[in-house]
N, C-alpha and C positions, 0 to 999 in steps of 0.2 A: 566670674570668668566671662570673657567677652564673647561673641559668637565666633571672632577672627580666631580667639585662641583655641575655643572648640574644636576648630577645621583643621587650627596647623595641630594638636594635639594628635584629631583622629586620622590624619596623612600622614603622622610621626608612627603610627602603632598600627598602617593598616597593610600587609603581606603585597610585594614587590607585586605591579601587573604581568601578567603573562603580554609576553610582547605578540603571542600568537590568538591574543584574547580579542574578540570587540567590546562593542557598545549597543548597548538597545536601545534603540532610533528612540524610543518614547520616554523611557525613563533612566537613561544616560547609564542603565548596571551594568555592570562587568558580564560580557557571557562568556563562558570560555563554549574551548570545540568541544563536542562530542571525540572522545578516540577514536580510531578507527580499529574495528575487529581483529583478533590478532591473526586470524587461521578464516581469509576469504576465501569462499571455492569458489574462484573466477572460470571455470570449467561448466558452471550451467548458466551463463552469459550470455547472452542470444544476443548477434549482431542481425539486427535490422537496415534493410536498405530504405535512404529517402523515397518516398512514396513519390511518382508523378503521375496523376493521373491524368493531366491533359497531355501527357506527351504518349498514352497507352491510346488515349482515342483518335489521338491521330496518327498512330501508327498502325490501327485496323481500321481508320476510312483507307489510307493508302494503299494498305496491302490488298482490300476488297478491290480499289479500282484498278491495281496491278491484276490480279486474279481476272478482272471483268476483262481487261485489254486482252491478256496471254489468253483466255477464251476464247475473245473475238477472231485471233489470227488463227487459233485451232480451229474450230469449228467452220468457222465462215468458208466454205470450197471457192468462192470467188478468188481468194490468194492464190490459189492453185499452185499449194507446194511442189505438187511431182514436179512441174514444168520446171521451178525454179532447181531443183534439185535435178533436173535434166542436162540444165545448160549451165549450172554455176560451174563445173569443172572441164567445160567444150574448148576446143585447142583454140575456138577461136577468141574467145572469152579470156583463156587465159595470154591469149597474141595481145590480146589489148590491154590487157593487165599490166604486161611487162612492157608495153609502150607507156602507160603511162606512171612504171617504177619510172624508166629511164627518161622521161620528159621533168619528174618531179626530181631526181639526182641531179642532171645536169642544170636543168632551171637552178637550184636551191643551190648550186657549186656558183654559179655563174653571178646568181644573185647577192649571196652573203661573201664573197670573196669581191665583187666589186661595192659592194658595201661597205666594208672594211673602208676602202681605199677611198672611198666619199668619205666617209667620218674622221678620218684623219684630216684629208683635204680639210673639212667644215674647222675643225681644229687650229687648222694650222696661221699664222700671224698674216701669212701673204692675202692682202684683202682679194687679188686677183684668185689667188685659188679658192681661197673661200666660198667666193662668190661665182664661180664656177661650177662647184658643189653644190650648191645650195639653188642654184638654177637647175641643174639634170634634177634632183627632187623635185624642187618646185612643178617639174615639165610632166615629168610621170609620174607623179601621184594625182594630176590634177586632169592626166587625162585615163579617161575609164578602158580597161583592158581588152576588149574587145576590137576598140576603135585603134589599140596598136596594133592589133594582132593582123585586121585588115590592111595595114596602112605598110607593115614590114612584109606583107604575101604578095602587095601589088608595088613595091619599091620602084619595081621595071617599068611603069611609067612613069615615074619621075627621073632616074636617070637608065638609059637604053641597054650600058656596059658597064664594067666592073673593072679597074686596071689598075694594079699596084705594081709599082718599079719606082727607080730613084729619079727624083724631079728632073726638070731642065735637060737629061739624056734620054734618047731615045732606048733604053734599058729598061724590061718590059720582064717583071716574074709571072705577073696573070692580066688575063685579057680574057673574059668571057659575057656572054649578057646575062644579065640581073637574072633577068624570069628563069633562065638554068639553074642558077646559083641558088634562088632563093627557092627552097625547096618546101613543103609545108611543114614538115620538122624543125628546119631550122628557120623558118617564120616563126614558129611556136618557143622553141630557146629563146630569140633574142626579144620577142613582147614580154612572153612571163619572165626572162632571167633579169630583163632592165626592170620592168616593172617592181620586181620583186627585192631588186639592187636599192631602190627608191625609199622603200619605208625600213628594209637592213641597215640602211647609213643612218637615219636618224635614230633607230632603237639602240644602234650599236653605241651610236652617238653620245647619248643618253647614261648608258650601262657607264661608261667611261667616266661620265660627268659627275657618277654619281660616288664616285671615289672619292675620300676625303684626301684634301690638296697639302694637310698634314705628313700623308706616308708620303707625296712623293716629294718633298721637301724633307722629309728625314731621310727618303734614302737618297736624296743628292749631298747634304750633309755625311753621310759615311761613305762617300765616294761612287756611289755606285752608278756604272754606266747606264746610260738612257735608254740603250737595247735591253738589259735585265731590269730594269725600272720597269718597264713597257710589260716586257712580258712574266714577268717572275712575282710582280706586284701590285699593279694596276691591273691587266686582264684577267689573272684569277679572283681578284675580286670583282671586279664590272659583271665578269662572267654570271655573278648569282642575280645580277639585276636580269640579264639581258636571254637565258635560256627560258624564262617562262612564256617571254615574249616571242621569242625566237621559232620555238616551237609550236605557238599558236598559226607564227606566221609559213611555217614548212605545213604544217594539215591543212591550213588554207590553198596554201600552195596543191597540194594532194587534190584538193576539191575545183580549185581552178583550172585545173589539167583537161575537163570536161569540158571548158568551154573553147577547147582549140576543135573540137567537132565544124566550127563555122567554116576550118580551112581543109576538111576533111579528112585528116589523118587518122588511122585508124586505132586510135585509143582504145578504152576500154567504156567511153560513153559513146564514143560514134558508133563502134562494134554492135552494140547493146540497139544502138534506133536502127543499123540494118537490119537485123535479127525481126526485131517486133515489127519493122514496116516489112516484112515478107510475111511472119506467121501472123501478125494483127494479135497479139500475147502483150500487149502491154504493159499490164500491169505486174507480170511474172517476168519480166526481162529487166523491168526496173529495178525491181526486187534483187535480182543479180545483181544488178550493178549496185545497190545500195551495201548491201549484205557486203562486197568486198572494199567499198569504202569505210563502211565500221570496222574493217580487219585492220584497213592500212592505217589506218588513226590509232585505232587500239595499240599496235603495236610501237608505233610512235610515242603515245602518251606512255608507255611502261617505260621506251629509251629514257624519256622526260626524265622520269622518277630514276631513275639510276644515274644518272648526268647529273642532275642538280645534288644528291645524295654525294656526289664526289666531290662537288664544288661546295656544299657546306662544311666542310672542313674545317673552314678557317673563321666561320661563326657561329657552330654549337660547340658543346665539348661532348657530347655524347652525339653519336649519328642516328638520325631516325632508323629506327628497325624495317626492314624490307617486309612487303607481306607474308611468304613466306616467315620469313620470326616472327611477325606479329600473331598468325597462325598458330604457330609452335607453341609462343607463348599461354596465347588463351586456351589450349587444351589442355597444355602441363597444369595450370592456373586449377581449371578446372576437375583435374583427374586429382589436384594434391586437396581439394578443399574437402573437409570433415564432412561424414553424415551429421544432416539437420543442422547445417552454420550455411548461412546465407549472405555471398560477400557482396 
């Protein structure tokens, strides 16, 4: 018998392979598995977490130099908390406080509402508006906000009076001189509220652009009007490009408030250098003003987080959890897990 008939003989007489079987890398035998036990007690199972050890050591260099900072402001009497804690809540402190809520409302009203109205301009096919647009940007972002802010408080030299009525008739609604008109507040609206119109239109600009040119060609294909196109489809999604930016540029706004001091209005950082150029507190007066600037931000950055949390909507399917439930969660988490299981 030949060796070939040997082979088919003993592949005629040798028990069907386990399809669940392998092979031994070295000598080609059949291994089957081992069973698995019939009665596991997966009950003394100890889950282990990934070890990281470089992320332990540097989370106790951190924490030591947090610890060494929060020291430095307790101890050191040079801060001189009382003072601060004297005057963070003085009528007059809080007079400039609310000068400068209502410089950064009406600025921010003034600015993103004529914002808008450039970005559509920048948009739109008339090369003249476009370009009319795209020139008031070009003007105010190129020049630094200071140098507006001088230049709208001394208007009254450049022209003497103020007169609006209907041309070509001697029909006259106002007539008074500039330096009346132009008062340091509202020097202070129209530098920050253009200035701030200036980088609004092209972020707005932007959020828009960043809409695929798909949806609004489906929904002009189902008929749908250019007013609910605009607003029912394009700006709630533009919306999720344009609030992270948006709100970066309102707390800047919050922080530029401070430098209308040059036209003397009494804000809440001019308030803050009368104070210290009488009592010579310097560093305890800034400290006020700083402290209620991290309030006004902080507070702002939370709106952030629940505005943008409304406008994801329409691109997670699950909404991020608010801190509060993130809170929630991790105690429940931790109050339900087993003694001696480590998740």
């Amino acid at each position: 018998m030949t060796p070939s008939a040997v082979s088919t003989e003993t592949a005629r007489h040798a028990p069907a392979a386990d399809p669940a079987a392998g092979r031994d890398s070295a000598t080609g035998a059949v291994v089957m598995p081992c069973p698995p036990p019939e009665h596991e007690d997966l009950s003394r199972l100890r889950v282990v977490p990934v070890r990281h050890p470089g992320r332990v050591v540097l989370a106790v260099v951190v924490g030591l130099l947090v610890a060494a900072v929060l020291y430095s402001f307790v101890t050191n009497p040079r801060w001189e908390w009382g003072v601060v804690a004297q005057w963070f809540f003085a009528e007059s402190i809080i007079r400039g406080l609310l000068e400068t809520l209502k410089l950064t409302a009406i600025s921010g009203a003034l600015g993103f509402g004529l914002g808008l109205v450039l970005a559509l301009m920048r948009l739109s096919p008339s090369g003249l508006i476009s370009g009319v647009a795209w020139t008031f940007s070009w003007v105010f972002r190129s020049t630094p906000l200071l140098v507006q802010l001088l230049l709208w408080y001394n208007l009254g030299y450049l022209y003497e009076r103020v007169s609006l009525g209907i041309p070509l008739t001697d029909v006259t609604f106002v007539d008074a001189r500039t330096s009346t008109l132009m008062t340091p507040m509202l020097a202070a609206i129209l530098g920050l509220g253009l200035h701030q119109a200036a980088y609004a239109a092209e972020l707005i600009r932007g959020g828009i652009l960043s809409v695929d040119q798909g949806q609004v060609e489906a929904a002009s294909a189902l008929g749908i009007p250019a007013r609910d196109r605009s607003l029912r489809i394009v700006m709630p999604q533009a919306m999720r490009a344009i609030l992270p930016t948006a709100f970066n540029e309102i707390i800047g706004l919050v922080k530029g408030t401070s430098i209308v001091y040059v036209l003397a209005h009494a804000e809440l950082f001019f308030t803050v250098q009368l104070i210290y150029g009488r009592t010579q507190q310097v560093l305890p007066m800034l400290l006020v003003a700083t402290v209620w600037y991290v309030v006004i931000t902080s507070l702002l950055s939370i709106g952030q987080y629940y505005i943008e949390r409304h406008y994801s909507k329409g691109a997670v399917r699950t909404l991020p959890p608010t801190p509060l439930q993130s809170l929630r969660a991790r105690l429940t988490r931790h109050r339900s897990a087993p003694k001696g299981a480590l998740a």
